[in-house]
N, C-alpha and C positions, 0 to 999 in steps of 0.2 A: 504494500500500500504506500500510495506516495503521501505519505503523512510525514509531518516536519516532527523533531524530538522537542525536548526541552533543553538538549542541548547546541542543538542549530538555534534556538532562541535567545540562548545566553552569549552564546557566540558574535550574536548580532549587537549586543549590548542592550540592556534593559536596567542601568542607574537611572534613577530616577523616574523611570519610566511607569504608568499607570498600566499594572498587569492582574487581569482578571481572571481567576481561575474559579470553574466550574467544579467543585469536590462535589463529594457525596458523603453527607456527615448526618446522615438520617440514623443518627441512633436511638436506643430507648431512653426514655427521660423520668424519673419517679420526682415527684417530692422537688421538681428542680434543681434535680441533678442527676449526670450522665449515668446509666447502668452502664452498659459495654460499650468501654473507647474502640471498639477493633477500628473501625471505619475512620475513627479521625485519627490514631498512630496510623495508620496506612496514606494517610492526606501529609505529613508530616516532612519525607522527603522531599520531596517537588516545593513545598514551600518554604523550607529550610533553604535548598540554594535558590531559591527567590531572593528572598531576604540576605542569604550572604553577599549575592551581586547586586544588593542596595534599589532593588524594585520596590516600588510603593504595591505593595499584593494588597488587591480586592477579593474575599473570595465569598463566594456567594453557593446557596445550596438549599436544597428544600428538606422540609423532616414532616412526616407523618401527611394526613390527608386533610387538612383544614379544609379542598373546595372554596378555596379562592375568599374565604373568607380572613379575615385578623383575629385569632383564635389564643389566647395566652399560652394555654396546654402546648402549643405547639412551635412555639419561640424560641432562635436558637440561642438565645440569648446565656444559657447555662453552657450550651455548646462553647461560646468565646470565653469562659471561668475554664471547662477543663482546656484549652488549645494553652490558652497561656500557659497553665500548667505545663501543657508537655513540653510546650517550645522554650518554656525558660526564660519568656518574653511578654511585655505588656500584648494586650490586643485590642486594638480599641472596637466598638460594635455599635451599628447603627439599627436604631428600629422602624428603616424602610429599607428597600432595597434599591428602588428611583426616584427621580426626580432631584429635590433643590437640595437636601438632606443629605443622600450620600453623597453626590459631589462636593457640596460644601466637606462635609468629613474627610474625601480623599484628598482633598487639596489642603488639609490639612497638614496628612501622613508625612514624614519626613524618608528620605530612601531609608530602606532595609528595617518600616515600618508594617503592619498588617492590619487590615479593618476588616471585619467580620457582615455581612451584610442580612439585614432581616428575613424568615422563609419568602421563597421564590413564590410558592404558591399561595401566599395570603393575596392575590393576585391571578384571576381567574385567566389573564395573558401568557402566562407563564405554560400551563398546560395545553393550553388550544393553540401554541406558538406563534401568538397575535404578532403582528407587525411593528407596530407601534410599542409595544412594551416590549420587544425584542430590540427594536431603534435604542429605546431609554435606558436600557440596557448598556449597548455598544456605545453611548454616547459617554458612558463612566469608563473606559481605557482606552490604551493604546496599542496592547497585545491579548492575547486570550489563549487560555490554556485548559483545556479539558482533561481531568482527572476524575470523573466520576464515571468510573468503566458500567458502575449502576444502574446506571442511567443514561446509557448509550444506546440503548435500544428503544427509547424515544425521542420524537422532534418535538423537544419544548422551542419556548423560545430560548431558553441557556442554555443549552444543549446542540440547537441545528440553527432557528433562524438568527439569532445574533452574530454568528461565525462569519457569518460571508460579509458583517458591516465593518470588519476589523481586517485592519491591513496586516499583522502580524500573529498568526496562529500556530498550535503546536499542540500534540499530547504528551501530557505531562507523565513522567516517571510511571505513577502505577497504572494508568492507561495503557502504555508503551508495555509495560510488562504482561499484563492480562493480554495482550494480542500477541504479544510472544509467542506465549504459554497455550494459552489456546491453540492456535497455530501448530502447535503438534498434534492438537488433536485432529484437527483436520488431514494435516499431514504427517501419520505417525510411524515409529519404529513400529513392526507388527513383531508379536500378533498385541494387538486393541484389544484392552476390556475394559468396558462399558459397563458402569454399574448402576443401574438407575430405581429409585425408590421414590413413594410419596404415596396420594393416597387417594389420587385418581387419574384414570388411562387420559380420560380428556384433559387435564391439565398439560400432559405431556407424548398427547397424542404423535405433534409435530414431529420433535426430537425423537421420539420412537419411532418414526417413519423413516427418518435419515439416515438413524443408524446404524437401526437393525440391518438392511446388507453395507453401510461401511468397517463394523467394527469386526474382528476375529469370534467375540464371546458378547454378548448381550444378556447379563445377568440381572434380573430384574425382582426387586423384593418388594417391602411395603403394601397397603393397601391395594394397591393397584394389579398384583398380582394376582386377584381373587377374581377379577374379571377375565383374567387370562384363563386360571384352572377351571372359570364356570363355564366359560368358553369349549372348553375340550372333555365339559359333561362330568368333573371333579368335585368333590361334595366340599359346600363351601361353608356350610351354617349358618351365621345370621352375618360374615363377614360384610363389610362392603362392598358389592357391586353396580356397576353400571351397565344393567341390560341391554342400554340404546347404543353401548360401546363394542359388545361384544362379536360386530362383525368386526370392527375395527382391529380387535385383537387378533382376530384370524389371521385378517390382511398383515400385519404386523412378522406375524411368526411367518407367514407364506412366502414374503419377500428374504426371512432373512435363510430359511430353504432354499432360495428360488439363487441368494449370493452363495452358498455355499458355508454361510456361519453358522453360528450353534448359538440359540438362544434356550438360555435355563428358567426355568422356574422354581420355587419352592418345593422341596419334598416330603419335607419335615414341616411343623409349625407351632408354636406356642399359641395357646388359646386361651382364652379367658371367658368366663361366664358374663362378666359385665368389664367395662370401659373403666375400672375404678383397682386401685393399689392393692387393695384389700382383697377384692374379687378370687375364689379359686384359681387356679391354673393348671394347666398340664401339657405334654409334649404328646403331639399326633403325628398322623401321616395322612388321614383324611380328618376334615374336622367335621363332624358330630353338627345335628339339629342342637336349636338351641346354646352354642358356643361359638364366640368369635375372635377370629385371626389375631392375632395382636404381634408378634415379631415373626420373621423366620425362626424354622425351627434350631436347633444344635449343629445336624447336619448339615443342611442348605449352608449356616452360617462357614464350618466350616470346609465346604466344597467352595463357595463363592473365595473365600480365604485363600484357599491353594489356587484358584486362579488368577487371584491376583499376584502372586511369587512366581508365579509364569511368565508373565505379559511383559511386555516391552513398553507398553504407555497403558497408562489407566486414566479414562474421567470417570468419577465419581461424581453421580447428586441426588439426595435424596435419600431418606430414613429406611431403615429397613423394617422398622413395624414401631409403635408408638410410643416414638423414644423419648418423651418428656414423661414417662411413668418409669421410673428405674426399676423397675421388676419387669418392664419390658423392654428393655435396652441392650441388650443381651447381643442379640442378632446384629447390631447398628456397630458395636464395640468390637465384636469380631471381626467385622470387615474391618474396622479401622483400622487394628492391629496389623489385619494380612496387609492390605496396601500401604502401611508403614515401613513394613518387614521388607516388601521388595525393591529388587534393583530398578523396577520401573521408572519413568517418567512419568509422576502421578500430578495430577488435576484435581482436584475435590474443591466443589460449589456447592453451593447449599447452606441455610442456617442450621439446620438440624445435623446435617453431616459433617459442616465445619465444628460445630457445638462437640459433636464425641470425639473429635482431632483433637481440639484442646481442650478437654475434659481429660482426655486421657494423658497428655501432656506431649503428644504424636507429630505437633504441630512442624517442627523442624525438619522433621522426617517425612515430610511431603513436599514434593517438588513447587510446587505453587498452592495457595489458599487463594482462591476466587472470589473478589470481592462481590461478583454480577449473577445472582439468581438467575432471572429472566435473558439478561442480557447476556449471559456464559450458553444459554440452552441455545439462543438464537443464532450466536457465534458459529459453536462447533455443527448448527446444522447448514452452515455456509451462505445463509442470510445477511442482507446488508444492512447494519446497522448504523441509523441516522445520524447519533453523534459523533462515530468515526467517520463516517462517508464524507460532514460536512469541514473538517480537517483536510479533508485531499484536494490539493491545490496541484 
Protein backbone atom coordinates (compact mmCIF):
# COMPACT_ATOMS: atom_id res chain seq x y z
CA UNK A 1 0.00 0.00 0.00
CA UNK A 2 1.21 3.36 -0.95
CA UNK A 3 0.71 4.79 2.45
CA UNK A 4 3.39 7.36 3.91
CA UNK A 5 4.83 6.09 7.70
CA UNK A 6 5.29 8.33 10.56
CA UNK A 7 8.53 8.20 9.61
CA UNK A 8 8.41 9.84 6.15
CA UNK A 9 6.59 12.40 8.27
CA UNK A 10 9.19 13.21 10.76
CA UNK A 11 11.57 13.31 8.07
CA UNK A 12 9.72 16.07 6.41
CA UNK A 13 9.97 18.14 9.62
CA UNK A 14 6.97 18.64 11.91
CA UNK A 15 8.46 21.48 14.84
CA UNK A 16 6.18 23.37 15.46
CA UNK A 17 3.89 22.18 13.29
CA UNK A 18 -0.05 21.52 14.17
CA UNK A 19 -0.27 17.54 13.94
CA UNK A 20 -3.44 15.65 14.40
CA UNK A 21 -3.80 12.26 15.19
CA UNK A 22 -6.78 10.12 14.91
CA UNK A 23 -6.15 7.26 18.04
CA UNK A 24 -8.43 5.11 19.34
CA UNK A 25 -8.69 5.50 23.17
CA UNK A 26 -12.35 4.14 23.49
CA UNK A 27 -11.70 2.51 26.78
CA UNK A 28 -13.93 1.57 29.78
CA UNK A 29 -14.49 4.27 32.15
CA UNK A 30 -16.03 3.46 35.84
CA UNK A 31 -16.55 6.15 38.43
CA UNK A 32 -14.34 8.41 36.16
CA UNK A 33 -11.74 6.67 35.80
CA UNK A 34 -9.96 4.45 33.08
CA UNK A 35 -10.49 0.49 33.64
CA UNK A 36 -8.19 -0.97 30.83
CA UNK A 37 -5.37 1.59 29.43
CA UNK A 38 -4.41 -1.39 26.75
CA UNK A 39 -5.65 1.14 23.91
CA UNK A 40 -4.19 4.25 25.17
CA UNK A 41 -0.28 2.44 26.09
CA UNK A 42 -0.71 1.27 22.45
CA UNK A 43 -1.40 5.25 21.26
CA UNK A 44 1.72 6.03 23.34
CA UNK A 45 4.52 5.41 20.62
CA UNK A 46 3.47 7.46 17.74
CA UNK A 47 2.87 10.36 20.12
CA UNK A 48 5.88 10.05 22.17
CA UNK A 49 8.01 10.91 18.93
CA UNK A 50 5.51 13.60 18.02
CA UNK A 51 6.26 15.28 20.82
CA UNK A 52 10.14 14.43 20.90
CA UNK A 53 10.32 16.32 17.39
CA UNK A 54 8.56 19.32 19.04
CA UNK A 55 4.93 18.88 17.19
CA UNK A 56 2.16 20.71 18.69
CA UNK A 57 -0.09 16.97 18.74
CA UNK A 58 -3.93 17.28 18.57
CA UNK A 59 -5.33 14.04 19.05
CA UNK A 60 -8.68 13.45 18.84
CA UNK A 61 -10.87 10.04 19.37
CA UNK A 62 -14.31 8.84 20.15
CA UNK A 63 -15.39 6.59 23.30
CA UNK A 64 -18.42 4.76 23.62
CA UNK A 65 -21.90 5.47 21.66
CA UNK A 66 -23.37 8.94 22.84
CA UNK A 67 -25.35 9.31 19.01
CA UNK A 68 -24.06 12.59 18.53
CA UNK A 69 -25.31 13.75 21.55
CA UNK A 70 -22.84 15.64 24.75
CA UNK A 71 -23.36 12.91 27.08
CA UNK A 72 -20.85 13.31 30.45
CA UNK A 73 -20.62 9.26 30.87
CA UNK A 74 -18.84 9.47 27.89
CA UNK A 75 -16.18 12.33 28.11
CA UNK A 76 -12.77 11.68 27.46
CA UNK A 77 -11.90 13.82 29.71
CA UNK A 78 -10.58 11.07 32.48
CA UNK A 79 -8.85 9.75 29.35
CA UNK A 80 -6.36 13.03 29.31
CA UNK A 81 -5.66 12.24 33.66
CA UNK A 82 -4.59 8.63 32.63
CA UNK A 83 -2.39 9.86 29.12
CA UNK A 84 -0.57 12.22 31.27
CA UNK A 85 0.15 9.68 33.57
CA UNK A 86 1.67 7.55 31.09
CA UNK A 87 3.46 10.10 29.14
CA UNK A 88 5.06 11.63 32.18
CA UNK A 89 3.73 14.91 30.74
CA UNK A 90 1.17 17.76 31.23
CA UNK A 91 -1.87 17.29 28.65
CA UNK A 92 -3.98 20.00 28.22
CA UNK A 93 -7.94 18.93 27.12
CA UNK A 94 -10.45 20.73 25.57
CA UNK A 95 -14.32 20.10 25.99
CA UNK A 96 -15.18 20.49 22.04
CA UNK A 97 -13.45 19.08 19.44
CA UNK A 98 -14.21 22.25 16.64
CA UNK A 99 -14.64 25.34 16.14
CA UNK A 100 -13.29 28.66 18.07
CA UNK A 101 -12.31 26.52 21.39
CA UNK A 102 -9.83 24.02 20.15
CA UNK A 103 -8.19 26.27 17.85
CA UNK A 104 -7.85 28.90 20.31
CA UNK A 105 -6.37 25.86 22.77
CA UNK A 106 -3.95 24.65 19.89
CA UNK A 107 -2.59 27.84 19.36
CA UNK A 108 -1.85 27.89 22.59
CA UNK A 109 0.28 24.51 22.65
CA UNK A 110 3.99 25.38 22.70
CA UNK A 111 6.15 22.50 20.26
CA UNK A 112 6.43 19.16 22.00
CA UNK A 113 3.12 20.02 23.72
CA UNK A 114 -0.29 17.68 23.53
CA UNK A 115 -4.01 18.70 23.69
CA UNK A 116 -6.45 16.15 24.10
CA UNK A 117 -9.71 16.83 22.05
CA UNK A 118 -13.52 16.29 23.25
CA UNK A 119 -15.42 12.79 21.97
CA UNK A 120 -15.74 12.95 18.01
CA UNK A 121 -19.07 11.63 18.30
CA UNK A 122 -20.82 14.10 20.70
CA UNK A 123 -21.34 15.37 17.05
CA UNK A 124 -23.60 13.51 14.88
CA UNK A 125 -20.99 14.79 11.68
CA UNK A 126 -18.49 12.67 12.99
CA UNK A 127 -20.34 9.39 12.16
CA UNK A 128 -22.32 10.15 8.95
CA UNK A 129 -18.64 11.69 7.77
CA UNK A 130 -20.47 15.13 7.18
CA UNK A 131 -18.43 17.47 5.06
CA UNK A 132 -18.58 20.40 6.80
CA UNK A 133 -17.57 18.85 10.28
CA UNK A 134 -14.93 16.96 8.43
CA UNK A 135 -13.76 20.66 6.98
CA UNK A 136 -13.73 21.97 10.81
CA UNK A 137 -11.85 19.34 11.57
CA UNK A 138 -8.93 19.67 8.97
CA UNK A 139 -9.12 23.36 9.54
CA UNK A 140 -7.28 22.57 13.28
CA UNK A 141 -3.70 21.00 11.60
CA UNK A 142 -1.35 20.89 9.31
CA UNK A 143 -0.59 17.15 9.12
CA UNK A 144 -2.76 14.02 10.15
CA UNK A 145 -1.95 10.90 11.36
CA UNK A 146 -4.13 7.96 11.78
CA UNK A 147 -3.44 5.50 14.53
CA UNK A 148 -6.75 4.18 15.28
CA UNK A 149 -6.39 0.69 13.38
CA UNK A 150 -10.19 0.44 15.24
CA UNK A 151 -11.49 2.29 13.51
CA UNK A 152 -10.29 1.95 10.04
CA UNK A 153 -12.97 0.16 8.82
CA UNK A 154 -15.01 3.16 8.96
CA UNK A 155 -15.45 6.47 6.85
CA UNK A 156 -16.09 8.83 9.68
CA UNK A 157 -15.23 12.14 9.14
CA UNK A 158 -11.61 11.44 11.35
CA UNK A 159 -11.13 8.67 9.96
CA UNK A 160 -11.66 9.13 5.73
CA UNK A 161 -13.40 12.45 4.99
CA UNK A 162 -10.97 14.89 6.71
CA UNK A 163 -7.77 13.04 5.14
CA UNK A 164 -7.97 14.30 1.75
CA UNK A 165 -8.36 18.36 3.27
CA UNK A 166 -4.61 17.80 4.74
CA UNK A 167 -1.65 18.31 2.68
CA UNK A 168 0.44 16.15 4.98
CA UNK A 169 -0.75 12.52 5.87
CA UNK A 170 0.80 9.40 7.34
CA UNK A 171 -0.06 6.12 9.56
CA UNK A 172 1.04 6.21 12.56
CA UNK A 173 3.33 3.49 14.34
CA UNK A 174 0.44 1.06 15.56
CA UNK A 175 -1.42 1.41 12.35
CA UNK A 176 1.77 0.66 10.34
CA UNK A 177 2.17 -2.31 12.47
CA UNK A 178 -1.56 -3.96 12.45
CA UNK A 179 -1.18 -3.86 8.59
CA UNK A 180 2.04 -5.56 8.81
CA UNK A 181 0.84 -8.07 10.90
CA UNK A 182 -2.13 -8.74 9.38
CA UNK A 183 -0.58 -8.98 6.19
CA UNK A 184 0.76 -12.23 6.97
CA UNK A 185 -2.34 -13.40 7.29
CA UNK A 186 -3.31 -12.72 4.03
CA UNK A 187 -0.18 -13.73 2.84
CA UNK A 188 1.16 -16.51 5.19
CA UNK A 189 3.92 -19.02 5.93
CA UNK A 190 1.42 -22.25 5.49
CA UNK A 191 0.07 -24.30 6.75
CA UNK A 192 -2.64 -21.27 8.21
CA UNK A 193 -4.67 -21.98 11.22
CA UNK A 194 -7.49 -20.08 11.68
CA UNK A 195 -9.16 -20.06 14.89
CA UNK A 196 -12.34 -18.53 15.05
CA UNK A 197 -15.00 -18.28 18.09
CA UNK A 198 -17.89 -16.16 19.39
CA UNK A 199 -21.26 -16.70 19.44
CA UNK A 200 -22.90 -16.33 16.31
CA UNK A 201 -22.34 -17.63 12.49
CA UNK A 202 -23.93 -14.33 11.28
CA UNK A 203 -21.71 -12.10 13.08
CA UNK A 204 -18.82 -13.77 11.30
CA UNK A 205 -20.52 -15.02 8.48
CA UNK A 206 -18.14 -12.95 6.02
CA UNK A 207 -14.67 -13.90 7.56
CA UNK A 208 -15.84 -17.57 7.44
CA UNK A 209 -16.54 -17.37 3.82
CA UNK A 210 -12.95 -16.11 3.17
CA UNK A 211 -11.28 -18.22 4.91
CA UNK A 212 -12.54 -21.31 5.04
CA UNK A 213 -10.79 -22.24 1.43
CA UNK A 214 -7.77 -19.70 2.34
CA UNK A 215 -6.51 -21.19 5.55
CA UNK A 216 -4.69 -24.95 5.98
CA UNK A 217 -7.09 -25.67 9.35
CA UNK A 218 -10.37 -23.63 10.15
CA UNK A 219 -10.95 -24.49 13.61
CA UNK A 220 -14.00 -23.10 15.00
CA UNK A 221 -15.35 -23.17 18.65
CA UNK A 222 -17.77 -20.88 20.71
CA UNK A 223 -21.36 -20.58 20.39
CA UNK A 224 -21.39 -20.53 16.84
CA UNK A 225 -20.22 -24.00 16.42
CA UNK A 226 -23.73 -25.26 17.42
CA UNK A 227 -25.15 -24.09 14.25
CA UNK A 228 -22.45 -25.83 12.52
CA UNK A 229 -23.12 -29.41 14.47
CA UNK A 230 -27.17 -28.69 14.07
CA UNK A 231 -26.31 -28.37 10.68
CA UNK A 232 -24.96 -31.82 10.19
CA UNK A 233 -28.11 -33.22 12.29
CA UNK A 234 -25.79 -33.35 15.88
CA UNK A 235 -27.66 -33.15 19.05
CA UNK A 236 -27.23 -29.70 20.36
CA UNK A 237 -29.72 -29.13 23.53
CA UNK A 238 -30.94 -25.88 24.25
CA UNK A 239 -27.23 -24.52 22.98
CA UNK A 240 -27.43 -21.41 20.66
CA UNK A 241 -28.56 -21.68 17.39
CA UNK A 242 -29.40 -19.84 14.35
CA UNK A 243 -31.71 -21.98 12.08
CA UNK A 244 -31.90 -19.17 9.27
CA UNK A 245 -27.89 -19.63 9.28
CA UNK A 246 -27.64 -23.11 8.86
CA UNK A 247 -27.45 -23.32 5.07
CA UNK A 248 -24.92 -20.97 5.47
CA UNK A 249 -22.88 -23.34 7.58
CA UNK A 250 -23.04 -25.88 4.91
CA UNK A 251 -21.95 -23.44 2.37
CA UNK A 252 -19.11 -22.73 4.79
CA UNK A 253 -17.74 -26.30 5.29
CA UNK A 254 -18.51 -27.04 1.27
CA UNK A 255 -16.11 -24.56 0.11
CA UNK A 256 -13.56 -25.37 2.46
CA UNK A 257 -13.93 -29.20 0.84
CA UNK A 258 -14.22 -27.94 -2.30
CA UNK A 259 -10.17 -25.85 -1.38
CA UNK A 260 -8.93 -28.86 -0.08
CA UNK A 261 -8.72 -27.67 3.93
CA UNK A 262 -9.80 -29.30 6.93
CA UNK A 263 -12.34 -27.57 8.87
CA UNK A 264 -12.92 -28.87 12.62
CA UNK A 265 -15.57 -28.75 14.89
CA UNK A 266 -16.09 -29.44 18.50
CA UNK A 267 -16.15 -33.15 19.64
CA UNK A 268 -16.16 -32.99 23.09
CA UNK A 269 -18.13 -30.03 25.14
CA UNK A 270 -18.63 -28.60 28.52
CA UNK A 271 -22.39 -28.10 29.24
CA UNK A 272 -24.09 -26.51 31.73
CA UNK A 273 -27.78 -26.73 32.88
CA UNK A 274 -28.14 -22.81 33.03
CA UNK A 275 -25.88 -19.73 31.91
CA UNK A 276 -24.82 -19.10 35.70
CA UNK A 277 -21.24 -20.07 37.91
CA UNK A 278 -23.14 -22.03 40.13
CA UNK A 279 -25.03 -24.15 37.59
CA UNK A 280 -24.20 -28.17 37.39
CA UNK A 281 -21.68 -29.12 34.66
CA UNK A 282 -20.38 -31.99 32.94
CA UNK A 283 -18.14 -33.09 29.82
CA UNK A 284 -20.04 -34.80 26.74
CA UNK A 285 -19.72 -35.77 23.20
CA UNK A 286 -23.37 -35.18 22.31
CA UNK A 287 -25.15 -32.78 24.43
CA UNK A 288 -28.38 -33.97 26.13
CA UNK A 289 -32.01 -32.12 25.93
CA UNK A 290 -32.28 -29.71 28.36
CA UNK A 291 -28.36 -28.63 28.67
CA UNK A 292 -26.36 -26.10 27.14
CA UNK A 293 -22.95 -25.73 25.33
CA UNK A 294 -20.83 -23.51 27.34
CA UNK A 295 -16.99 -24.09 26.24
CA UNK A 296 -15.31 -26.69 24.01
CA UNK A 297 -14.83 -29.73 25.55
CA UNK A 298 -11.16 -31.15 27.18
CA UNK A 299 -10.42 -32.79 23.96
CA UNK A 300 -11.51 -30.26 21.08
CA UNK A 301 -9.58 -27.87 23.45
CA UNK A 302 -6.72 -29.91 23.27
CA UNK A 303 -6.72 -31.13 19.47
CA UNK A 304 -7.21 -27.23 18.41
CA UNK A 305 -3.90 -26.87 20.85
CA UNK A 306 -1.68 -29.35 18.83
CA UNK A 307 -2.74 -27.60 15.93
CA UNK A 308 -1.75 -24.66 16.67
CA UNK A 309 2.24 -26.13 17.53
CA UNK A 310 1.91 -27.19 13.87
CA UNK A 311 1.14 -24.18 11.98
CA UNK A 312 3.31 -21.64 10.57
CA UNK A 313 0.94 -18.57 11.10
CA UNK A 314 -2.08 -18.42 13.24
CA UNK A 315 -5.12 -15.70 13.43
CA UNK A 316 -6.89 -16.10 16.22
CA UNK A 317 -10.52 -14.23 17.26
CA UNK A 318 -12.94 -15.05 19.35
CA UNK A 319 -13.82 -17.02 22.80
CA UNK A 320 -14.15 -20.57 22.68
CA UNK A 321 -17.37 -20.81 24.94
CA UNK A 322 -18.34 -18.38 27.64
CA UNK A 323 -15.21 -17.02 28.93
CA UNK A 324 -16.24 -14.30 31.24
CA UNK A 325 -17.78 -17.26 33.80
CA UNK A 326 -14.27 -18.82 34.95
CA UNK A 327 -15.71 -22.21 35.32
CA UNK A 328 -16.14 -21.98 31.70
CA UNK A 329 -12.84 -20.76 30.43
CA UNK A 330 -11.29 -23.66 30.28
CA UNK A 331 -11.44 -24.28 26.51
CA UNK A 332 -10.40 -20.35 25.69
CA UNK A 333 -7.09 -20.85 28.15
CA UNK A 334 -6.04 -23.99 26.31
CA UNK A 335 -5.87 -22.52 23.15
CA UNK A 336 -4.19 -19.63 24.42
CA UNK A 337 -1.51 -21.69 26.00
CA UNK A 338 -1.14 -23.83 22.57
CA UNK A 339 -0.80 -20.69 20.36
CA UNK A 340 1.70 -19.38 22.97
CA UNK A 341 3.68 -22.42 22.91
CA UNK A 342 4.33 -22.28 19.19
CA UNK A 343 6.89 -21.21 16.67
CA UNK A 344 4.12 -19.70 14.70
CA UNK A 345 3.59 -16.24 13.57
CA UNK A 346 0.52 -15.75 15.68
CA UNK A 347 -2.20 -12.95 15.27
CA UNK A 348 -4.83 -12.94 18.18
CA UNK A 349 -7.97 -10.08 17.94
CA UNK A 350 -10.55 -10.02 19.84
CA UNK A 351 -11.55 -8.75 23.53
CA UNK A 352 -12.23 -11.92 25.00
CA UNK A 353 -9.23 -13.63 23.25
CA UNK A 354 -6.91 -10.87 23.98
CA UNK A 355 -8.49 -10.86 27.72
CA UNK A 356 -7.06 -14.92 28.22
CA UNK A 357 -3.50 -13.72 26.49
CA UNK A 358 -3.06 -11.42 29.28
CA UNK A 359 -4.83 -13.02 31.82
CA UNK A 360 -2.63 -15.71 31.55
CA UNK A 361 0.38 -13.60 31.28
CA UNK A 362 0.98 -15.03 27.30
CA UNK A 363 0.88 -11.71 26.05
CA UNK A 364 4.75 -11.51 24.97
CA UNK A 365 4.42 -14.69 23.56
CA UNK A 366 2.22 -13.77 20.76
CA UNK A 367 3.46 -12.40 17.65
CA UNK A 368 1.13 -9.22 17.51
CA UNK A 369 -2.18 -8.36 19.83
CA UNK A 370 -4.73 -6.72 17.47
CA UNK A 371 -5.90 -3.75 18.58
CA UNK A 372 -9.09 -3.82 15.46
CA UNK A 373 -12.08 -6.22 16.35
CA UNK A 374 -14.13 -5.52 13.29
CA UNK A 375 -11.48 -3.94 11.47
CA UNK A 376 -8.77 -7.12 11.85
CA UNK A 377 -11.84 -9.40 10.45
CA UNK A 378 -12.30 -7.19 7.52
CA UNK A 379 -8.60 -6.83 6.88
CA UNK A 380 -7.59 -10.41 6.67
CA UNK A 381 -10.75 -11.04 4.53
CA UNK A 382 -8.87 -8.67 1.86
CA UNK A 383 -11.49 -5.90 2.08
CA UNK A 384 -10.63 -2.22 1.79
CA UNK A 385 -10.62 -0.40 4.60
CA UNK A 386 -11.60 3.25 4.46
CA UNK A 387 -9.25 4.77 6.82
CA UNK A 388 -6.21 3.18 5.34
CA UNK A 389 -7.44 3.59 1.73
CA UNK A 390 -7.87 7.34 2.56
CA UNK A 391 -4.00 7.53 3.60
CA UNK A 392 -2.86 6.32 -0.01
CA UNK A 393 -1.76 9.08 -1.82
Amino acid sequence: MAVATLDDLLASGVRGRRVFVRADLNVPIAAGHVGDDTRIRASLPTLRRLLQAGARVVVASHLGRPKGERRPEFSLRPVAWRLAELLGTGVAFCDECVGEKPAAAIAELSPGQLLLLENLRFHTGEEKNDPDFARALADLCDAYVNDAFGTAHRAHASTAGMVALVARVAAGDLLRSELDHLGVVRNPERPLLVILGGAKVSDKLAVLEALAPHADVLAIGGAMSYTFLSQQGKAVGKSLVEPERREDARRVVAAAERAGRRLLLPSDHLVAERLEASAPTRVVEEIPDGWIGVDIGPETAKRYAEEARGARTIFWNGPMGVFEIKKFAAGTETVAAGVAESAATSVVGGGDSLAAVNELGLGDRITHLSTGGGASLEFVQGLTLPGVAALER
